[in-house]
N, C-alpha and C positions, 0 to 999 in steps of 0.2 A: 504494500500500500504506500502511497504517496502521503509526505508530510512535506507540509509549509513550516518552518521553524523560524519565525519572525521576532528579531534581536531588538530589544528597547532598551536605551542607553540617554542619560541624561548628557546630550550632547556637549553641555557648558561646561561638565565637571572635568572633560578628558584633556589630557595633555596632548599636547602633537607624539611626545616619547612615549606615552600610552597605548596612543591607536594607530603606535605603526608597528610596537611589539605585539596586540589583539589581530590586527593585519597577518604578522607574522606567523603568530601562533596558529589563526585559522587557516591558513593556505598548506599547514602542514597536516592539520585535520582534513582538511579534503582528501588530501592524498592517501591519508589512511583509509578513509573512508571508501573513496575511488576504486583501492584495490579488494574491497569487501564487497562492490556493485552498488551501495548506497549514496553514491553521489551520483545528483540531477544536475544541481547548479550553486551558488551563491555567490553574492556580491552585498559589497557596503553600500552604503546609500548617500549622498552629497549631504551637507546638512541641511535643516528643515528652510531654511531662509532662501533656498535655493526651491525650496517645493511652490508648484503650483494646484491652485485645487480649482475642479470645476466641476458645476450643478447643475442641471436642466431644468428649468422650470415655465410649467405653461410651455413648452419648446423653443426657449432663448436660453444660451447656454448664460452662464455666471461664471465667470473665472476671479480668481483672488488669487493673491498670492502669498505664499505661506501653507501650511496645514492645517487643515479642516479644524480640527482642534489645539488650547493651547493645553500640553500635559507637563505632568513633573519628565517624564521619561519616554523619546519622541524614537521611531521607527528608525534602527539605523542600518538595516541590513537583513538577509534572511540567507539560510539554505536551505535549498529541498531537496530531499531526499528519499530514499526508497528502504523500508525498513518493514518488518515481517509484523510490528505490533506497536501498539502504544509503546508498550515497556521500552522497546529499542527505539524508539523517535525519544524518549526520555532521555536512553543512556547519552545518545549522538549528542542531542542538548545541553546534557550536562558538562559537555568536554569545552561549546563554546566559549572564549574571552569573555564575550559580554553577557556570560553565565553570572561569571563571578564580579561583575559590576554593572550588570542591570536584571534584566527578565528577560529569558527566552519563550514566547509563548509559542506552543505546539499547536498546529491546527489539520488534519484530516484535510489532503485534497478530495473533491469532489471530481468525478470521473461524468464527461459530458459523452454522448456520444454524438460524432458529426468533426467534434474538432479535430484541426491537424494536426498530423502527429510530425515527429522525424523524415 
């Protein structure tokens, strides 16, 4: 089954020497990951000031910019990956950087049929 593993990190608190060792650390987790078949993908995310958001309403788009909301600890990356059960979308989690300085939240992809694949 497919998991979204979505990294929340209080963006303000990180040092630049912080989030190029979490950088570091996760690039070697892929790799681990990689040769067990449970790597899809991941990447870090620009920070939120760099976000744009946008709404439909009555069919006139709204765009802002920034993110949708303001939080203590704002989206800063994700991996997805391919893991046999919750527990193992847990363990994979638990090894991220920004485990151990923010929230990894776990989320169940949702299988569409029709979309393309590879």
């Amino acid at each position: 089954m497919k998991y979204m593993l979505l990294i929340y990190i209080d963006e303000q608190v990180l040092s630049e020497t912080t989030r190029e060792a979490c950088y570091a650390e996760s690039v070697q987790l892929t790799h681990q990951i990689k040769s067990r078949g449970q790597y899809l993908a991941a990447n870090p995310l620009h920070p939120t000031s760099t976000a744009t958001s946008v709404r439909v309403r009555n069919g006139t788009p709204l765009v802002t910019d920034g993110p949708f909301a303001e939080t203590r600890e704002q989206l800063g990356g994700y991996f997805l990956i391919d893991a046999k059960d919750r527990d193992e979308a847990i363990g994979i989690a638990a090894r991220i950087p920004g485990a151990r300085l923010g929230t990894v939240e776990i989320r169940p992809v949702m299988e569409i049929a029709g979309l393309p694949t590879d």
